[in-house]
C-alpha positions as CSV (number, residue, x, y, z in Angstrom):
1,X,0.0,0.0,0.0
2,X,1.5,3.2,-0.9
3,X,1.7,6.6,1.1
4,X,-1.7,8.2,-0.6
5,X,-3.6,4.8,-0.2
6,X,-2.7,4.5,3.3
7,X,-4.0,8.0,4.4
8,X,-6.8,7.6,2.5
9,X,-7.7,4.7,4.3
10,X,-7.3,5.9,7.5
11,X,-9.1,8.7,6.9
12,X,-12.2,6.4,6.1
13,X,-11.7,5.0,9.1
14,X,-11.8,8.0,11.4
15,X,-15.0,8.6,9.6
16,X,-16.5,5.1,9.8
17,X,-15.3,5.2,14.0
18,X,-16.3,8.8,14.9
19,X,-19.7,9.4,12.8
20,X,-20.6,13.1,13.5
21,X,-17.6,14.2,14.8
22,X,-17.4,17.3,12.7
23,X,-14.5,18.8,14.5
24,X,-12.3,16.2,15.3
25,X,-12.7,14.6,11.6
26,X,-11.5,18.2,10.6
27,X,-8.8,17.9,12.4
28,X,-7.6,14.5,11.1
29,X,-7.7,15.5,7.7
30,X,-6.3,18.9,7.9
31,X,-3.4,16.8,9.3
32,X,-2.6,13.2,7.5
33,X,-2.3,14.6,4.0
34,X,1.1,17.1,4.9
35,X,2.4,13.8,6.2
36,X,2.6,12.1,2.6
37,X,6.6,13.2,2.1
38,X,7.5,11.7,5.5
39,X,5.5,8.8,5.1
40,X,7.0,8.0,1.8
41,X,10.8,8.3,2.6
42,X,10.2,6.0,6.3
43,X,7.9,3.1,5.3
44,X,8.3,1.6,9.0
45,X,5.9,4.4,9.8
46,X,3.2,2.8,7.3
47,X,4.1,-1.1,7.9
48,X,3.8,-0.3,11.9
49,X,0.1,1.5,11.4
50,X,1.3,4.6,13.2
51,X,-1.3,6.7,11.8
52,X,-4.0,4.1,12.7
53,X,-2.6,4.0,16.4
54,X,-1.8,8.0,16.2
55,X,-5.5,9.0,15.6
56,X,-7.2,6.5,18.0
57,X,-7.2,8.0,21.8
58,X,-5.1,6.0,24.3
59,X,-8.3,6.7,26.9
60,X,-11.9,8.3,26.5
61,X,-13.4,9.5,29.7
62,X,-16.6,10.5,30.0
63,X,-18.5,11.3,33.4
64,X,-21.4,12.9,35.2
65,X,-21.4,16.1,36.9
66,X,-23.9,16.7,39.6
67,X,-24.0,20.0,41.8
68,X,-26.6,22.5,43.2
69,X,-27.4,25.9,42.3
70,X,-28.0,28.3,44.8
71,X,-32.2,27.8,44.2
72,X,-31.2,24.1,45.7
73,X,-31.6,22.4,42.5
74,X,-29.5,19.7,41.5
75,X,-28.4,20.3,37.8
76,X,-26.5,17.6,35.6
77,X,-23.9,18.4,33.2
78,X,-21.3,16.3,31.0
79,X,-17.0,16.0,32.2
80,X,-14.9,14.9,29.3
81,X,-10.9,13.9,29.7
82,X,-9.3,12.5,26.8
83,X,-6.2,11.0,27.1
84,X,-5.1,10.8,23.3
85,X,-1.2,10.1,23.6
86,X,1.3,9.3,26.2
87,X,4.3,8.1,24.5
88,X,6.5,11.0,25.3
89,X,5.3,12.1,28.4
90,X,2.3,12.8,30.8
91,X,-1.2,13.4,29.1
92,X,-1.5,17.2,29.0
93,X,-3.9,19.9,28.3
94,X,-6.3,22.4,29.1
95,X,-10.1,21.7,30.6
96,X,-12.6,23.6,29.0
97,X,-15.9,24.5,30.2
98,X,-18.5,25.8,28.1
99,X,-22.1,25.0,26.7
100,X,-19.9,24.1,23.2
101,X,-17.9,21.3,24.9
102,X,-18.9,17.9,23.2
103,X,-16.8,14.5,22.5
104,X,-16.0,15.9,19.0
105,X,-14.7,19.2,20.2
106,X,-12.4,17.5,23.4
107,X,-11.0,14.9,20.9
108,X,-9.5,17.3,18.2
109,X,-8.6,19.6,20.7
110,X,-6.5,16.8,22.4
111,X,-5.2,15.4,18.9
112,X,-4.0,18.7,18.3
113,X,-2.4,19.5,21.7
114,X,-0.1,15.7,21.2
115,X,1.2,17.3,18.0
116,X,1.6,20.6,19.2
117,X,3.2,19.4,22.7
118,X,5.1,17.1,20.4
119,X,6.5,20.5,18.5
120,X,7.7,22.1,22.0
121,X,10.5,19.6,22.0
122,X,9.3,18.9,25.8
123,X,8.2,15.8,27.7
124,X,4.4,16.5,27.3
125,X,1.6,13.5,25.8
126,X,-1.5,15.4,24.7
127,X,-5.0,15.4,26.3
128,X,-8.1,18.1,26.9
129,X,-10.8,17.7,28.9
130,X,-14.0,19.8,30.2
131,X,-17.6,20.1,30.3
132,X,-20.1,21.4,28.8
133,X,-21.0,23.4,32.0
134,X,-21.4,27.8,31.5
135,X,-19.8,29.4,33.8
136,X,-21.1,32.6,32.7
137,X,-23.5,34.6,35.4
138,X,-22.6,31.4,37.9
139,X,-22.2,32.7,41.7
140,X,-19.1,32.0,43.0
141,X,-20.8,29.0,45.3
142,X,-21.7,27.6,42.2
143,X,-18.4,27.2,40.3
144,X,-17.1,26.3,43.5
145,X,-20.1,23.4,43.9
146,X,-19.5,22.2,40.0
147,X,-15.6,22.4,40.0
148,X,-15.8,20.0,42.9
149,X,-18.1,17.6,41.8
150,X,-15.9,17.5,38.6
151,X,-12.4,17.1,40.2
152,X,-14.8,13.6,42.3
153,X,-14.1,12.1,39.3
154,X,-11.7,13.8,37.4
155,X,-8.9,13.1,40.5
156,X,-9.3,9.3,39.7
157,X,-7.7,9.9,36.2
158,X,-4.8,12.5,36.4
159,X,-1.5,13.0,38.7
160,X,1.8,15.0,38.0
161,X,3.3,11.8,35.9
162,X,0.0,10.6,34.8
163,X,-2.0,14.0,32.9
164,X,-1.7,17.1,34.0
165,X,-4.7,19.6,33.2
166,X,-4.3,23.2,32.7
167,X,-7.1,26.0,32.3
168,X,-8.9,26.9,28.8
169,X,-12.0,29.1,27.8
170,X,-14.1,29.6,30.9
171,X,-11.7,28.0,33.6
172,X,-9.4,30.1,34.7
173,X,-7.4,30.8,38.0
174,X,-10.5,30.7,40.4
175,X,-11.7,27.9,38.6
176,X,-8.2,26.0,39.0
177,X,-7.8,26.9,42.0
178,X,-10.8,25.7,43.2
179,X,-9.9,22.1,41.2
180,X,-6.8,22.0,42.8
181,X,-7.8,22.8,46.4
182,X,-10.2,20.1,46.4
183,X,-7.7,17.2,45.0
184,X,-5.5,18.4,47.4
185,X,-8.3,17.7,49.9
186,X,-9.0,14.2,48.4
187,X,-5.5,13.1,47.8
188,X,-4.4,14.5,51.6
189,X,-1.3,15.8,49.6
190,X,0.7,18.8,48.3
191,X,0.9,17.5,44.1
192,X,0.7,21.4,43.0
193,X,2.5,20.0,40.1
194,X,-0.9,18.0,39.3
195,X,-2.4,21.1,37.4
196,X,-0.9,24.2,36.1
197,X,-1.9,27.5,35.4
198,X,-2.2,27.7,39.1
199,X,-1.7,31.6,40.9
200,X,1.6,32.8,42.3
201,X,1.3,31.7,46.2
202,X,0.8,27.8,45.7
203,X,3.2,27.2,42.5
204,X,2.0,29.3,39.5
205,X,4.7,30.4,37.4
206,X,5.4,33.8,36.2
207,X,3.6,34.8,32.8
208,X,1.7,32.2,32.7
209,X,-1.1,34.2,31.9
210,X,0.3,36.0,29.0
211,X,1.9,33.0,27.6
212,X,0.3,32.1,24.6
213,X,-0.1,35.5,23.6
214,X,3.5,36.0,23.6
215,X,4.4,33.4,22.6
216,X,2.5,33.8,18.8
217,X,4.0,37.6,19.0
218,X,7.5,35.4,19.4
219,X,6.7,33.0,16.8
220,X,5.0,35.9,14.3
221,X,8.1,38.1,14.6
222,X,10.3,34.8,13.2
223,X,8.1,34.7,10.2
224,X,8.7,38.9,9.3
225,X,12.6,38.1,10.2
226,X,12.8,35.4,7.3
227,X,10.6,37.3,5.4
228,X,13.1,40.7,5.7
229,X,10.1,42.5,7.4
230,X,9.2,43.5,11.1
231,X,6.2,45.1,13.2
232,X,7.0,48.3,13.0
233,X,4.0,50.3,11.9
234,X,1.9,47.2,11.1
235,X,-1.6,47.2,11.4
236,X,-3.4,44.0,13.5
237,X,-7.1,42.4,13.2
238,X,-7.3,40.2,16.6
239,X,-10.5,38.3,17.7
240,X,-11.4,37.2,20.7
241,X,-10.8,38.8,24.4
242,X,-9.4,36.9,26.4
243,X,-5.9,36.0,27.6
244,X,-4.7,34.8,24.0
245,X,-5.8,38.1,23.1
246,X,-4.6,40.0,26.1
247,X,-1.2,38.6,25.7
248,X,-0.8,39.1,22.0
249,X,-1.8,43.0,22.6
250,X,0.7,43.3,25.2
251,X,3.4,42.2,23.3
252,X,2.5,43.8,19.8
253,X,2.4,47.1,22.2
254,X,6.1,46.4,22.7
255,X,7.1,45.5,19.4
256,X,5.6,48.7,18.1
257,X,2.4,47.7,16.1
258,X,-1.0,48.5,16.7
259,X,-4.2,46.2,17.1
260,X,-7.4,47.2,15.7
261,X,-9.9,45.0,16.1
262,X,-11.1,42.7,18.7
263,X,-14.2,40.8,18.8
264,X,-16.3,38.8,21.0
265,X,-19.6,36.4,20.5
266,X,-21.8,39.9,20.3
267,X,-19.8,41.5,17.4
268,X,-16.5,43.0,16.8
269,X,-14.7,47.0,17.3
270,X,-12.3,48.8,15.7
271,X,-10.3,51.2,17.3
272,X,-8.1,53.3,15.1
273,X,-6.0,54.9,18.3
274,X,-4.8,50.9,19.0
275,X,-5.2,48.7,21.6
276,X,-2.2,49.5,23.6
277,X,-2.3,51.8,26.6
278,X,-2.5,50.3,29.9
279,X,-5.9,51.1,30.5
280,X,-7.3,49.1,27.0
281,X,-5.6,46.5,28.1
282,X,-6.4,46.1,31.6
283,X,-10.2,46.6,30.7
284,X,-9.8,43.2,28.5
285,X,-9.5,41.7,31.8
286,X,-12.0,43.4,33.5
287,X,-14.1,42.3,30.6
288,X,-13.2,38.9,30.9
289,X,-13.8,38.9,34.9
290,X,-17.4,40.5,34.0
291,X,-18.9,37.2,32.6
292,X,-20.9,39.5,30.8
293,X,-18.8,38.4,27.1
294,X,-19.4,41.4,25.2
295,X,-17.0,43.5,23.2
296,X,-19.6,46.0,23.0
297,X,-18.5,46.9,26.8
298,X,-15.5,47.7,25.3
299,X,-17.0,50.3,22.6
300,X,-18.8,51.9,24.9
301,X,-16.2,52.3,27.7
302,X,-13.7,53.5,24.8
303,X,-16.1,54.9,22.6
304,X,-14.9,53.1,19.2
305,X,-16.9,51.7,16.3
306,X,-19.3,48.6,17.3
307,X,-20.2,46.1,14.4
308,X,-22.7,43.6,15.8
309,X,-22.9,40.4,14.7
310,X,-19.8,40.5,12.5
311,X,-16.4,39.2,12.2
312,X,-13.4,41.3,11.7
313,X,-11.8,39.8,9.1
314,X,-13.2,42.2,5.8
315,X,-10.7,45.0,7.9
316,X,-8.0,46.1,5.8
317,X,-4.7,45.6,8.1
318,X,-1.1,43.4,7.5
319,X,-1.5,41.1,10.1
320,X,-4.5,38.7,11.0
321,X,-4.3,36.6,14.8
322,X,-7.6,35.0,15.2
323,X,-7.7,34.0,19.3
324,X,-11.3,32.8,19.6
325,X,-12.7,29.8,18.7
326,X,-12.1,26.9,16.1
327,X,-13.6,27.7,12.5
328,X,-14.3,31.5,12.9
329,X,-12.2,32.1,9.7
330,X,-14.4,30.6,6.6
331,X,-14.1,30.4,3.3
332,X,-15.7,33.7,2.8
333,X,-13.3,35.7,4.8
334,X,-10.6,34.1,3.6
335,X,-11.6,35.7,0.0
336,X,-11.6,38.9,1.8
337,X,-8.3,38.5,3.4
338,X,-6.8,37.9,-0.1
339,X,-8.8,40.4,-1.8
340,X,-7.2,43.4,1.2
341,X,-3.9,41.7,0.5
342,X,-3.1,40.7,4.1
343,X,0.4,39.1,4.3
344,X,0.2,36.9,7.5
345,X,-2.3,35.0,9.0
346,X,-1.5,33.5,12.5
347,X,-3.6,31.1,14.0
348,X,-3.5,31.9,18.2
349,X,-7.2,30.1,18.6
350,X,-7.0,25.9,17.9
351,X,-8.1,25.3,14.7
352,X,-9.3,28.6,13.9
353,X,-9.5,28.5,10.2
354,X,-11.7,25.6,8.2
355,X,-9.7,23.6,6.1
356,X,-11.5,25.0,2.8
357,X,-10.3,28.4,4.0
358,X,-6.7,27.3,4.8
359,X,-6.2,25.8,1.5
360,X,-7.6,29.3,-0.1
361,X,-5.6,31.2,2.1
362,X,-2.2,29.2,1.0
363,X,-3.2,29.2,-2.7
364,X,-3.2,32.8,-2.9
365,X,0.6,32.9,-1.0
366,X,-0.8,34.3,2.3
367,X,2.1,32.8,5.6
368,X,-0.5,31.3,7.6
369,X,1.0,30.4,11.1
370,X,-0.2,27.0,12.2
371,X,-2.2,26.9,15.7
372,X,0.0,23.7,16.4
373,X,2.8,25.9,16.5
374,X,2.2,29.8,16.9
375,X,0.4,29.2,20.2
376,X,2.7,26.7,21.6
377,X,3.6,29.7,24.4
378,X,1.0,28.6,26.8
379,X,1.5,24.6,27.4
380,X,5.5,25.6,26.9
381,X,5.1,27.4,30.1
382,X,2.4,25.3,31.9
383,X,5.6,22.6,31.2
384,X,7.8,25.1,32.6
385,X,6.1,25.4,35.6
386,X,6.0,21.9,35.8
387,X,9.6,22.2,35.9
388,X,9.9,24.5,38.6
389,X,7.0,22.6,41.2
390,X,9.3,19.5,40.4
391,X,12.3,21.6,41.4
392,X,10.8,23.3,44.2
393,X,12.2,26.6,43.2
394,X,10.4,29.7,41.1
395,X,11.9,31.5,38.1
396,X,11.8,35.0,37.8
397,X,9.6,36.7,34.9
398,X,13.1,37.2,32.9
399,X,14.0,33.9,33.2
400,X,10.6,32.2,32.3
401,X,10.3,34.7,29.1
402,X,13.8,33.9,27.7
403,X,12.8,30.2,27.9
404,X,9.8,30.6,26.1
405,X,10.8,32.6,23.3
406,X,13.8,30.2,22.6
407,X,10.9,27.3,22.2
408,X,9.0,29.4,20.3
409,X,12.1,30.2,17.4
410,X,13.1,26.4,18.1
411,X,9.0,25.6,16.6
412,X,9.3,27.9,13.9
413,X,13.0,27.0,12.6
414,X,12.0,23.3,13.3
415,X,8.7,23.7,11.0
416,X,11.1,25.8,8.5
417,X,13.5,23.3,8.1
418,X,11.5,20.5,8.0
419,X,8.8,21.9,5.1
420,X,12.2,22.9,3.3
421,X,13.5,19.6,3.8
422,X,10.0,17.9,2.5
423,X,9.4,20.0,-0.3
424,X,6.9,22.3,1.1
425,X,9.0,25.6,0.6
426,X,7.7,27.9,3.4
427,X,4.9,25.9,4.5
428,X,4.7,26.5,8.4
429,X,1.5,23.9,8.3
430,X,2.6,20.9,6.8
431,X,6.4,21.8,8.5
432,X,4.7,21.4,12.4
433,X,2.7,19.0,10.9
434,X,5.8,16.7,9.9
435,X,8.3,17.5,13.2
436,X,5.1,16.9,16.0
437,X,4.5,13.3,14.0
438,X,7.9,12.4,13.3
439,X,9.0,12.7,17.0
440,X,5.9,10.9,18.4
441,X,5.9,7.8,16.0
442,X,9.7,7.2,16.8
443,X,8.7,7.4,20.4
444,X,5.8,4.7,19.5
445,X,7.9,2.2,18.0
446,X,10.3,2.5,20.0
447,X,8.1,1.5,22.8
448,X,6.4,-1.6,20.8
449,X,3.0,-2.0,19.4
450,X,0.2,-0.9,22.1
């Protein structure tokens, strides 16, 4: 069986397996084809199945959650965990919680964190997890009532060599903190390195936080460097508000460009002046902290251009970061990225762009930056802190920050190289694609069939 006949096969099977698993079939075949090259020059890969084993999850958890509101009613909701790949380290990734969280959504979300985790060069497997709980207008009893019901079941699965969780949209430091106090209180010990993403006084790591927002800046400013271009001057269309977004405007503030646009489920703004005095960018948080999820708080607070019910992506700027969702670049704004003749598109959100845009958006020679890669910053660091509750020491911010950027050049010359190496030319996506497989299938056979 050659290369194209194998991936083509397994392909049908993910679709055969996983019937009406939009998300996480997207995911699959946004990433087998890229593999082609690598498959062809190490047939081992192919005669050993290791895309068959790659794109079946190691574990599938799936549990109830039970709690009380503060009317005394019990409510129900769904926990997820998948565990998709443990051959090079601990299962890791965030938990989500949101009305959106479904099987489909936690399995490409964890199939994509084992190749991106793969990418950081670090000891990290790949898993997600959440539930399809909304936090938003919850009193602070009633996270505190769902987060521990969750962790009743969720403790039995994870541990700091076994998967570590992190936060992800709509779990952040209360909400870890609340996860972790109450395994703490189940386990009757101190295993802060269990979960990251934890605050500063019980083994949070410095810029943490900002993380993945830097770390795409770090990772965006590579791709102008071999392209003999920087951000001075340039003009950026974010989405999203929250601390992808927060992070990238921090960071673009200090490299001298100017965001534009944010957005949020209600609409998106504009603001001509740019996103980048302390007080914008503070709100961002108090936005987020609000529940409320509206970027029109931010036009009225600001008093900027509102555009309700739209996306930002018809906005004429050099620079696109989408730091949302998955799929909120289409085919349709793709055409009207090409037709404004926007240079770079980075991906910040997972799986941001649908794979009908992607190919669009690479046909017509736009430098999309892979979400695989360009927002590598936050696990990077949530491995990092790792690190230091293991070594029972904390790094300063400098230190933390010099660390990441280094893994985030070491993603994008490793995606370089390899897409050069290939026969991709400058292909960033099938590049990350090729170095995150390539490390975990020699790390599966070197381990034996399981």
């Amino acid at each position: 069986m050659n290369s194209l006949e194998y991936i083509q096969k397994v392909i049908e099977e993910v679709k055969e397996n996983n019937k009406g698993e939009i998300e996480f079939i997207q995911s699959v075949e946004e990433l087998l084809p890229s593999l082609k090259p690598i498959l062809d020059k190490n047939p081992t890969y192919i005669e050993k199945n290791i895309l068959g084993r790659l794109v079946e999850p190691e574990r599938q958890i799936i549990f109830k959650v039970s709690w009380t509101d503060d009317e005394g009613n019990v409510q129900v909701n769904r926990g997820y965990r998948i565990q998709f790949n443990g051959a090079i380290g601990p299962y890791k990734g965030g938990i989500r919680f949101d009305p959106s969280v479904n099987l489909s959504i936690m399995k490409f979300l964890a199939f994509d964190q084992t190749i991106k985790n793969s990418l950081t060069g670090l000891p990290l497997g790949g898993g997600k997890g959440g539930s399809d709980f909304d936090p938003s207008g919850k009193s602070d009893g009633e996270i505190l009532r769902f987060t521990h019901s969750f962790m009743t079941e969720l403790y039995r699965h994870i541990g700091p060599d076994v998967d570590v969780p992190a936060g992800d949209i709509g779990v952040g430091k209360r909400e870890i903190g609340y996860l972790y106090g109450y395994y703490r209180r189940i386990k009757g010990r101190f295993e802060n390195g269990v979960i990251t993403g934890k605050d500063i006084p019980y083994g949070g790591s410095l810029i943490r936080p900002e993380a993945t927002g830097y770390g795409i800046v770090y990772f965006i400013d590579e791709i102008l460097k071999n392209h003999d271009d920087s951000f001075k001057g340039k003009r950026v269309a974010v989405s999203g508000f929250g601390n992808v977004a927060w992070g990238v405007c921090k960071k673009l503030t200090d490299f001298g460009a100017k965001v534009v646009t944010l957005s949020g489920p209600d609409g998106y703004i504009v603001d001509e002046d740019g996103v980048n005095t302390k007080e914008k960018i503070d709100f961002l948080v108090e936005m987020r902290n609000s529940c409320r999820n509206k970027i029109k708080d931010y036009a009225d607070k600001f008093n900027v251009p509102y555009f309700k019910g739209e996306k930002p992506w018809g906005e004429k700027v050099d620079i696109i970061i989408p730091c949302a969702t998955e799929n909120e670049i289409r085919l349709i704004d793709a055409k009207n990225i090409v037709e404004n003749k926007v240079k770079y598109v980075c991906e910040g959100s997972n799986m941001p762009t649908t794979n009908d845009a992607l190919a669009y958006l690479q046909q017509n020679k736009v430098i999309v930056g892979p979400s695989k890669a360009s927002n590598a910053g936050g696990v990077s660091v949530s491995a990092l802190e790792m690190s230091q509750n293991s070594m029972r020491l904390s790094w300063t911010k400098e230190e933390v920050d010099l660390r990441l950027r280094e893994i985030m050049i070491n993603i994008h010359n490793n995606s370089m190289n390899a897409a050069k190496e290939y026969g991709y030319g400058y292909d960033l996506v099938a590049g990350a694609n090729i170095v995150g497989f390539d490390k975990l299938s020699k790390a599966m056979i070197a381990q034996g069939d399981y």
